[in-house]
C-alpha atoms as a printed R data frame, in Angstrom:
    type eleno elety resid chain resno       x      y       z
1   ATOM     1    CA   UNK     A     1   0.000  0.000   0.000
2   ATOM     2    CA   UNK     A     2   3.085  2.523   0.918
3   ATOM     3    CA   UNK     A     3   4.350  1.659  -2.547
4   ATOM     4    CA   UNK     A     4   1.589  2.528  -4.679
5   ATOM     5    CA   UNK     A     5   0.863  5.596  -2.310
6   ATOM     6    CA   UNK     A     6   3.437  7.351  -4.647
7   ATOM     7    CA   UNK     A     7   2.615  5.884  -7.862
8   ATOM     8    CA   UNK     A     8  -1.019  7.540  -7.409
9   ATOM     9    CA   UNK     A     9   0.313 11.142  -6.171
10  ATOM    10    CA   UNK     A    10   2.222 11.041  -9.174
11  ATOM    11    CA   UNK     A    11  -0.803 10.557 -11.460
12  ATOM    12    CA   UNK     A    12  -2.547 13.164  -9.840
13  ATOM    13    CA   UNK     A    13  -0.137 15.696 -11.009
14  ATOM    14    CA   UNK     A    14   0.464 14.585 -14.177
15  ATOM    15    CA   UNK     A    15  -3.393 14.795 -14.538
16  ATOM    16    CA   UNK     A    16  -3.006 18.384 -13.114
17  ATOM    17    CA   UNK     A    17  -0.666 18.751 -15.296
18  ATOM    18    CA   UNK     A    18  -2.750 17.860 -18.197
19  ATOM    19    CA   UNK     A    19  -5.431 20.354 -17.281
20  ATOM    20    CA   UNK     A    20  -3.636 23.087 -16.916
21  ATOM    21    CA   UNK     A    21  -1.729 22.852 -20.455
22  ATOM    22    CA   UNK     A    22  -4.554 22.183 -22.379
23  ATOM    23    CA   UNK     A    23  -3.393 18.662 -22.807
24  ATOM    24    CA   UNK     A    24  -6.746 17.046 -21.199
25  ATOM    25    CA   UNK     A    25  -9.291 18.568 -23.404
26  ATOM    26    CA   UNK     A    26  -7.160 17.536 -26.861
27  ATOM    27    CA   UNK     A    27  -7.372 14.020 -24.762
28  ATOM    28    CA   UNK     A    28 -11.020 14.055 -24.405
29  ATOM    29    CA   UNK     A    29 -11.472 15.715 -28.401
30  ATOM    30    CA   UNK     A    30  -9.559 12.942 -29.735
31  ATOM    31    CA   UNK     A    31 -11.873 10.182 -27.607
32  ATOM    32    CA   UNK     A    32 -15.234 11.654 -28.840
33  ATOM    33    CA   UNK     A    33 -15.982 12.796 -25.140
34  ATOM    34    CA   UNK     A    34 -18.117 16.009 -24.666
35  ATOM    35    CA   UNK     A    35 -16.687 19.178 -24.822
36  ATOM    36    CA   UNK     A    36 -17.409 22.907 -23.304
37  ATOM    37    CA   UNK     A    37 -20.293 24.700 -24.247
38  ATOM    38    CA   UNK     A    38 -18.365 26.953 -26.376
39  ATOM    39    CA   UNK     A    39 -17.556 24.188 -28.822
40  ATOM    40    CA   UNK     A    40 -21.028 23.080 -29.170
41  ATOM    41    CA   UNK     A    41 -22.092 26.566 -29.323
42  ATOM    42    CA   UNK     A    42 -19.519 27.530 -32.622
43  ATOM    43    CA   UNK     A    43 -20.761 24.740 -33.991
44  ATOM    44    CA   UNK     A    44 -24.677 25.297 -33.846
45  ATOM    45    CA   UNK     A    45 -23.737 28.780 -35.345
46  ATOM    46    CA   UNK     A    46 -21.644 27.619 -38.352
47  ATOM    47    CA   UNK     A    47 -24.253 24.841 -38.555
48  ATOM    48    CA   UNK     A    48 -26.902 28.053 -39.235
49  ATOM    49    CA   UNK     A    49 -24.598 29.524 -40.928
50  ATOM    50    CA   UNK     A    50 -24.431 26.933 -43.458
51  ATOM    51    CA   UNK     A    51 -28.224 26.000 -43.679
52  ATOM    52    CA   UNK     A    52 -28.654 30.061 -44.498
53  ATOM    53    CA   UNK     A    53 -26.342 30.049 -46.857
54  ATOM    54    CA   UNK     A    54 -27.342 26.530 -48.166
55  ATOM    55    CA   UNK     A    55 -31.115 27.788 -48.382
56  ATOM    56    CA   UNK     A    56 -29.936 31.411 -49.869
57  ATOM    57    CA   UNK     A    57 -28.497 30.110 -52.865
58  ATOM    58    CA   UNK     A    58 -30.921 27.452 -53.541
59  ATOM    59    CA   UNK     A    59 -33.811 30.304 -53.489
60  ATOM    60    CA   UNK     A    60 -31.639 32.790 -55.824
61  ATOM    61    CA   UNK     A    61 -31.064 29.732 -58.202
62  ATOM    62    CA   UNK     A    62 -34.827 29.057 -58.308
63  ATOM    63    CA   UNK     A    63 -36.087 32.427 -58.711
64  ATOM    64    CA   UNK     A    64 -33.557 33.466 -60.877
65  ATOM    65    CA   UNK     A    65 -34.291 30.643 -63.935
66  ATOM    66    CA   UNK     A    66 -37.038 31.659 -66.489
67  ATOM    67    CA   UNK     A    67 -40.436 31.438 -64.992
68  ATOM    68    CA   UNK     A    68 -39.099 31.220 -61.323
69  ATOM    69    CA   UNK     A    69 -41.132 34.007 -60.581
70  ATOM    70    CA   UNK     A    70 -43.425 33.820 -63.378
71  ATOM    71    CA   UNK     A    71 -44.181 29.978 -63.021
72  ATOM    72    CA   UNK     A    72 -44.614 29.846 -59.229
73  ATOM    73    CA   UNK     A    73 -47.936 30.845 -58.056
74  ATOM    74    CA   UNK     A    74 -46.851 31.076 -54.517
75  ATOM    75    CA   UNK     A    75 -44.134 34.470 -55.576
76  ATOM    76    CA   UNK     A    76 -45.794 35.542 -59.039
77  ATOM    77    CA   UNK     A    77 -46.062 39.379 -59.362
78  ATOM    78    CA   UNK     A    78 -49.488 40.080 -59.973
79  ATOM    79    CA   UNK     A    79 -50.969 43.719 -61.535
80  ATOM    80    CA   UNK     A    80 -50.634 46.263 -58.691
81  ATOM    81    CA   UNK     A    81 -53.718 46.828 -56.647
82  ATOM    82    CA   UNK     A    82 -53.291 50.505 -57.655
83  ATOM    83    CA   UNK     A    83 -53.940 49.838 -61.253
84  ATOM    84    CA   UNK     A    84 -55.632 46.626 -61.107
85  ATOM    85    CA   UNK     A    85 -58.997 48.838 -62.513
86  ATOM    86    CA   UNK     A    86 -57.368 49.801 -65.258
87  ATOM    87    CA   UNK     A    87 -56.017 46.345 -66.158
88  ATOM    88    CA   UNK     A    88 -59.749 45.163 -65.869
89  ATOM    89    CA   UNK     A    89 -61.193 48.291 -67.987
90  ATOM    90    CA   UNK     A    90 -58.369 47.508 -70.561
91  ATOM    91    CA   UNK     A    91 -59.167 44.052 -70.440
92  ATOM    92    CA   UNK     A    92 -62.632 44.498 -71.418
93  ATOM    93    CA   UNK     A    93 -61.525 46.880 -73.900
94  ATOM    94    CA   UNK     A    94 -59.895 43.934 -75.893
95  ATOM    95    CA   UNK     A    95 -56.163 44.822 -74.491
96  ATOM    96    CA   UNK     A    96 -56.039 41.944 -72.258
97  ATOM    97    CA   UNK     A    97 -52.911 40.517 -74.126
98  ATOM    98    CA   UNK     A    98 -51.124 43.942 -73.327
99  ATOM    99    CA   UNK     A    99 -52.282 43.504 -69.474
100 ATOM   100    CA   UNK     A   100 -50.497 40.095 -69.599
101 ATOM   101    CA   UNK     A   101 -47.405 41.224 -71.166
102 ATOM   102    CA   UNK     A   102 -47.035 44.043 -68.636
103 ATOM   103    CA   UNK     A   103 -47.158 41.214 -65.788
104 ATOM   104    CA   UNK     A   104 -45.095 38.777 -67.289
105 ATOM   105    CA   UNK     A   105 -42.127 41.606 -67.815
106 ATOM   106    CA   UNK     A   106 -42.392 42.583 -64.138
107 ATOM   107    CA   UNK     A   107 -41.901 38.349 -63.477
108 ATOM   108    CA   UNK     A   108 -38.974 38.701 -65.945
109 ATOM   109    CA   UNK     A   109 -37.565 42.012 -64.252
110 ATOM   110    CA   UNK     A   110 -37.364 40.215 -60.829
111 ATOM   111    CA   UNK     A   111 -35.710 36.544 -62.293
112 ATOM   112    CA   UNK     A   112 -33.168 39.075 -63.986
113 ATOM   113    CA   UNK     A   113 -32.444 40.891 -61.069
114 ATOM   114    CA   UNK     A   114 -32.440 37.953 -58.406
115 ATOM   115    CA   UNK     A   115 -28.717 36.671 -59.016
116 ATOM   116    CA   UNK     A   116 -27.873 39.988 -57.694
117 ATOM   117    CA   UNK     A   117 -28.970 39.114 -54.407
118 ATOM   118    CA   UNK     A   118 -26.424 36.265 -53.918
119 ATOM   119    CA   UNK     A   119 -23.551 38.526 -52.779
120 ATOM   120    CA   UNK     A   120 -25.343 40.176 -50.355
121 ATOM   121    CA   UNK     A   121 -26.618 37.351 -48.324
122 ATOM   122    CA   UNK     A   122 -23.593 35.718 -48.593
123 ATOM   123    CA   UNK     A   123 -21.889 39.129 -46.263
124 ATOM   124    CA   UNK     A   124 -24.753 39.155 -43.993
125 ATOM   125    CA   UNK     A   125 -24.353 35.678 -42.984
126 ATOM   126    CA   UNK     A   126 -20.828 36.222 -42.005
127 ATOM   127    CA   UNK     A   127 -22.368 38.709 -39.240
128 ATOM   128    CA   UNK     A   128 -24.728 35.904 -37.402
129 ATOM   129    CA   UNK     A   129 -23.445 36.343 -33.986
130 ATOM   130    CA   UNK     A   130 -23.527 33.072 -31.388
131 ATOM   131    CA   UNK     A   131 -26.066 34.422 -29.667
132 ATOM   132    CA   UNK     A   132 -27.962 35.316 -32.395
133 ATOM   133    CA   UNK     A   133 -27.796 31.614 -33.235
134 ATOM   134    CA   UNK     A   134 -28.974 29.714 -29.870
135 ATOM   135    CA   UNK     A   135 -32.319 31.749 -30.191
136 ATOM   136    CA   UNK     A   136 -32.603 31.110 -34.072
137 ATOM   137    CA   UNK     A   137 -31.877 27.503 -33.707
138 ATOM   138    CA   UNK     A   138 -34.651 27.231 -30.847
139 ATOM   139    CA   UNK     A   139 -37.352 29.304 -32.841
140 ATOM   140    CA   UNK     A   140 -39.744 28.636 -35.618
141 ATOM   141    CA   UNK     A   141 -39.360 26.798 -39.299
142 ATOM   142    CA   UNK     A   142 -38.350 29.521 -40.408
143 ATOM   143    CA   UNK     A   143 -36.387 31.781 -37.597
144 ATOM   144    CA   UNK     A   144 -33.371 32.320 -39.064
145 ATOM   145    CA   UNK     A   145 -35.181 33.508 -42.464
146 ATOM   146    CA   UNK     A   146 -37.055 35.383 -40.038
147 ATOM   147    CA   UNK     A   147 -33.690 37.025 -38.350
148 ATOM   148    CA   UNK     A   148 -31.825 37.487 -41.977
149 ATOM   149    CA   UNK     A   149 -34.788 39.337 -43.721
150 ATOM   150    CA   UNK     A   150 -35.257 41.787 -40.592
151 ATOM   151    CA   UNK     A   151 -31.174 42.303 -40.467
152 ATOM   152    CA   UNK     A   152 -30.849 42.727 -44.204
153 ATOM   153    CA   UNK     A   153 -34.372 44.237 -46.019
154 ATOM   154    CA   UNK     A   154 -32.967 47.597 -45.789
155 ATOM   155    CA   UNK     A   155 -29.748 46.771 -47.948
156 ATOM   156    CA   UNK     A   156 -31.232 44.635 -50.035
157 ATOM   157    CA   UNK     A   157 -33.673 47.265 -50.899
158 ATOM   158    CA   UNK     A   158 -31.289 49.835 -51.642
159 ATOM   159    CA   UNK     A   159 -29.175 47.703 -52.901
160 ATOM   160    CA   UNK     A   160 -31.842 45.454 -55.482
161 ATOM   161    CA   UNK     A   161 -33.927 48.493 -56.609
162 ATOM   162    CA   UNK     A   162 -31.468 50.243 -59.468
163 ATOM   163    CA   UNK     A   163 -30.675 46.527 -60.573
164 ATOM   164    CA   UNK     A   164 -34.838 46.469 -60.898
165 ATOM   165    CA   UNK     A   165 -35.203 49.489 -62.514
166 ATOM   166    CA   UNK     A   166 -32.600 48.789 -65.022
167 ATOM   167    CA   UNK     A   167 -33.860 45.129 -65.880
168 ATOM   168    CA   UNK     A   168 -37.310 46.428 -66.433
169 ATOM   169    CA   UNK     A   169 -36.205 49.193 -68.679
170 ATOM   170    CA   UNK     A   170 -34.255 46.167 -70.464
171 ATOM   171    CA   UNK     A   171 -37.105 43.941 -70.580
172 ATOM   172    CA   UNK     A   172 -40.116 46.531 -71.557
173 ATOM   173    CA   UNK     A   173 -41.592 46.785 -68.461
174 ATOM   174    CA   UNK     A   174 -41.429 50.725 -67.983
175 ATOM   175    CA   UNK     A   175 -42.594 50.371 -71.601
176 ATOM   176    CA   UNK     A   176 -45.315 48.456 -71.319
177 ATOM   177    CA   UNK     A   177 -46.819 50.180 -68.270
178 ATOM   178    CA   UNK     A   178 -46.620 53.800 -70.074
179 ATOM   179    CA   UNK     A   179 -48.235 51.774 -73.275
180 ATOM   180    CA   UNK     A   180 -50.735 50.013 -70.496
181 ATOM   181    CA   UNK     A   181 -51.728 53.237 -68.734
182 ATOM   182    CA   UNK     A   182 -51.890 55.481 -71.773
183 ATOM   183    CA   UNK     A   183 -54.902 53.448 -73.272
184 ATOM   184    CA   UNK     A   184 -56.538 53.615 -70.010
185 ATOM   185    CA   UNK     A   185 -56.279 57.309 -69.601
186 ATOM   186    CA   UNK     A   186 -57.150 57.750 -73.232
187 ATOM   187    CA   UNK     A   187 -60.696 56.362 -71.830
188 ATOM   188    CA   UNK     A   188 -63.495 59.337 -70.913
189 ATOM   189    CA   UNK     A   189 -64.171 59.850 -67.264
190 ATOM   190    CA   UNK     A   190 -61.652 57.260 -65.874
191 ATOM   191    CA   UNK     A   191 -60.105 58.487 -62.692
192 ATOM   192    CA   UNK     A   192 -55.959 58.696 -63.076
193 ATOM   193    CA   UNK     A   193 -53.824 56.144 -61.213
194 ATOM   194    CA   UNK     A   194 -50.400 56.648 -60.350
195 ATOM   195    CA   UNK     A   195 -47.779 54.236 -59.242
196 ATOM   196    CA   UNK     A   196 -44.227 53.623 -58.681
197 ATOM   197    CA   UNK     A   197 -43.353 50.693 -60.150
198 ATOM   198    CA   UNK     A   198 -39.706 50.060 -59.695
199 ATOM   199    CA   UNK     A   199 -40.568 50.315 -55.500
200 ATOM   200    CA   UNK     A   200 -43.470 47.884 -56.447
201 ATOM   201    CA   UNK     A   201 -41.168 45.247 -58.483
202 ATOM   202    CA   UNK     A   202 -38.686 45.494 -56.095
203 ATOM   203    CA   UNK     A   203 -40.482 44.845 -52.966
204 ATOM   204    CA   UNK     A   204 -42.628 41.597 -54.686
205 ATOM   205    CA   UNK     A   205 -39.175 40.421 -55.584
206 ATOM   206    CA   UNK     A   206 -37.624 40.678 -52.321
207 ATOM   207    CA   UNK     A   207 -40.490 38.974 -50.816
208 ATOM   208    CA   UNK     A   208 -40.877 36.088 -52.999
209 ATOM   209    CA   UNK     A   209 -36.566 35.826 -52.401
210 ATOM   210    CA   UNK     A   210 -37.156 35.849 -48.676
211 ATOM   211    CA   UNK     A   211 -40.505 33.348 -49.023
212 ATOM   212    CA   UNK     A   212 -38.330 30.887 -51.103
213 ATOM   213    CA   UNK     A   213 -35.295 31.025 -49.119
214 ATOM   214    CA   UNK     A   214 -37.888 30.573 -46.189
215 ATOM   215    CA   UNK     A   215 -38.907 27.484 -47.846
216 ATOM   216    CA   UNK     A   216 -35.471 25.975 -47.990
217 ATOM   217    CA   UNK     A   217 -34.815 26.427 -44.218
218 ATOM   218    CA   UNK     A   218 -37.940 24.713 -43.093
219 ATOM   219    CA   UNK     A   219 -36.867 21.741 -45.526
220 ATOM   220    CA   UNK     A   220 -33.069 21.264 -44.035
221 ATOM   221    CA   UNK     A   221 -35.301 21.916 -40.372
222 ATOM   222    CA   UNK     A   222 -37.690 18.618 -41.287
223 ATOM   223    CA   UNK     A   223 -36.279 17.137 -44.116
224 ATOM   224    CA   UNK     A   224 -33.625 14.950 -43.315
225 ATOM   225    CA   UNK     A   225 -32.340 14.296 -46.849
226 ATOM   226    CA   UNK     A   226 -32.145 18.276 -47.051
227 ATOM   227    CA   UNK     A   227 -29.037 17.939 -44.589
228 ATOM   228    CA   UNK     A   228 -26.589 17.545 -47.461
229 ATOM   229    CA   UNK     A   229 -23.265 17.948 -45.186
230 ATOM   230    CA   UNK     A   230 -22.372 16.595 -42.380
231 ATOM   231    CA   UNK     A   231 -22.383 19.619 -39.955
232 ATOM   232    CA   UNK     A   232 -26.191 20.261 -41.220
233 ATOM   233    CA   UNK     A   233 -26.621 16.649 -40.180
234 ATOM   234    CA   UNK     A   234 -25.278 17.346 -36.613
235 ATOM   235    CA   UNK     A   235 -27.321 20.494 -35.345
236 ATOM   236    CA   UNK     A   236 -30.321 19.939 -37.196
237 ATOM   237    CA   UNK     A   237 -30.843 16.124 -36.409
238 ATOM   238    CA   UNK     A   238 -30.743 16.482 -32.883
C-alpha cells in the first residue's frame, strides 16, 4: 500500500498537469468525449450559418431561372392593386394581351435581377453572432429567415432596386406600363392612377426571395435528406 501511495500522487499531477496545459481537453477531443459549451455553441452557429447560406443560394437559383417568378404561383407578381382597374377596364376593352405582357415583364424584371442578391446574403451571414444563433436555432421553421430578412431588407432594398429598374427598362416593363396606362387614360371619365413601379417590383421580388429562401430552411429543419453535409446533419438532427 506505501508503494503505490506514490505511484497515485504522481498521477494526480500529471493529470493536473494535463489540465492546466490544455493537454486534457485535446485528450477528451480525440476520444469523442463532450466538450465545453463553447464548442457546441460555434458549432450550432456555423451549422446556421451553413443552412442560411445553403437555403440562400438554392432560393436565388430558383427564382432566378425563367419562370421562377413567373411559373410559381406562390411568388408571381401580380398587376398592382393601384392599377388593377385599369387592367380590368383595358381588359374588357380587348387589351387583355397587353395587361399580360405588362405582368409577365415585371416576373422577368425580378428573375433578372435575383442573381444579384447572392452577394449580399452571402456578407450578412458572415455577421450571425452566437447568440444570435442559440435563439434562431430554438425558434420557428423559419427563424433564421425570419432574423436574416429583418437584419438585411434595408440593404437589399437599396441595394436590389437600381438593378430592378434597369432590368425592367431592359425587358419593356417601364414600356409596357406607359403603353398600359396610356390606353386607359385615353378612356373618358376614368379616374388617373399613379404608381411607382420600380418600388413595387422590387419589394414583390424581395419577398418572394425571402418566401423561397424561407422554404429551404424549413426543408433542411424537417427534411432529413435536405441535410446535405455533415455539420447540417449534426445540429439539425438532434
Amino acid at each position: 500500500m506505501r508503494k503505490a501511495f506514490p505511484m497515485l500522487l504522481l498521477a494526480l499531477l500529471f493529470s493536473a498537469t494535463l489540465v492546466r496545459a490544455g493537454m486534457l481537453e485535446d485528450v477528451m477531443k480525440k476520444a469523442g468525449m463532450p466538450q465545453s459549451g463553447g464548442a457546441g455553441e460555434s458549432t450550432t452557429a456555423a451549422g446556421l450559418k451553413e443552412a442560411l447560406s445553403i437555403g440562400a443560394k438554392n432560393a436565388v437559383r430558383l427564382v432566378s431561372r425563367k419562370d421562377g417568378y413567373f411559373g410559381n404561383q406562390a411568388i408571381r407578381i401580380q398587376m398592382p392593386g393601384k392599377i388593377q382597374q385599369a387592367a380590368n377596364v383595358l381588359g374588357k376593352m380587348g387589351y387583355q394581351k397587353q395587361v399580360d405582357a405588362f405582368v409577365l415583364s415585371m416576373n422577368r424584371a425580378a428573375e433578372k435581377a435575383a442573381p444579384k442578391a447572392k452577394a449580399i446574403f452571402v456578407e450578412a451571414i458572415k455577421g450571425m453572432s452566437i447568440s444570435d444563433a442559440k435563439k434562431i436555432l430554438g425558434g420557428g421553421d423559419t427563424a433564421a429567415t425570419e432574423y436574416f430578412k429583418e437584419k438585411t431588407s434595408a440593404r437589399l432594398y437599396d441595394e436590389f432596386k437600381p438593378v430592378i429598374s434597369s432590368s425592367m427598362d431592359q425587358v419593356g416593363t417601364t414600356r409596357a406600363y406607359k403603353e398600359m396606362m396610356g390606353k386607359y387614360e385615353a378612356v373618358p371619365f376614368v379616374p388617373k392612377q399613379s404608381l411607382d413601379l420600380d418600388h413595387y417590383v422590387t419589394n414583390k421580388a424581395l419577398d418572394g426571395l425571402f418566401y423561397m429562401v424561407g422554404q429551404e430552411e424549413k426543408k433542411i429543419r424537417t427534411d432529413p435528406a435536405a441535410r446535405v453535409t455533415d455539420l447540417l446533419r449534426k445540429v439539425f438532427g438532434k
